[in-house]
C-alpha positions, 0 to 999 in steps of 0.5 A: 500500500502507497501514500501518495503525495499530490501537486496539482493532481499528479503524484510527485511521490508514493512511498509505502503507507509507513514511510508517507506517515513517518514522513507526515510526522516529521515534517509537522514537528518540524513545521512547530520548531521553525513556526511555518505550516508545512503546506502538507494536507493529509485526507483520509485515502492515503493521499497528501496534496502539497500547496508548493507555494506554503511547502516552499515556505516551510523548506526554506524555514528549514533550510535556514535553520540548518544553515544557521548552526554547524551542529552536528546532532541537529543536522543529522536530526533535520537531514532526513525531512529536509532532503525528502522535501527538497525532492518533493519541492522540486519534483512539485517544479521548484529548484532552489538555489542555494544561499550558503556553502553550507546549503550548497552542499546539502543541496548537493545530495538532494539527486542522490537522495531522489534515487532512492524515493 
């Protein structure tokens, strides 16, 4: 079974059932630490529709608040939301350029990571 997360209508990604709400999860509590709303609405049939405009707002929060800190603990806590919305964000059509070597580089990963989605 597949959660498949919508943009306009068309599927941007379908993980299993478990990882899309692993994923939900995540991305809503990051959403209360860098106070934006995700842009992710989940409904009952195991779809998720992503507002680009709000979901870029909240990945920019993210990329922000990743760039701001050289904290290791706190990257490796933020990496595996912030890389799966990067992919979603531009798979939804919006590339992101980067504002720091810091975010250059995890930037870097984002088509390293798509593979595996």
């Amino acid at each position: 079974m597949s959660y498949y997360f919508e943009v306009s209508g068309e599927t941007v990604w379908d993980p299993s059932l478990r990882i899309g709400k692993w994923y939900l999860s995540f991305a809503e509590a990051a959403a209360e630490l860098v106070q934006r709303p995700t842009g992710l609405t989940p409904s009952d049939d195991d779809t998720c529709t992503v507002n680009v405009q709000v979901f870029r707002q909240f990945v920019d929060g993210l990329l922000e608040c990743y760039a701001s800190t050289r904290h290791p603990v706190q990257h490796g806590l933020m990496r595996g939301v912030l890389l799966t919305s990067l992919v979603i964000l531009e798979r939804g059509g919006v590339v992101i350029a980067p504002k720091s070597e810091r975010e250059a580089s995890l930037l870097g990963e984002v088509e390293i990571f798509a593979r595996s989605m």
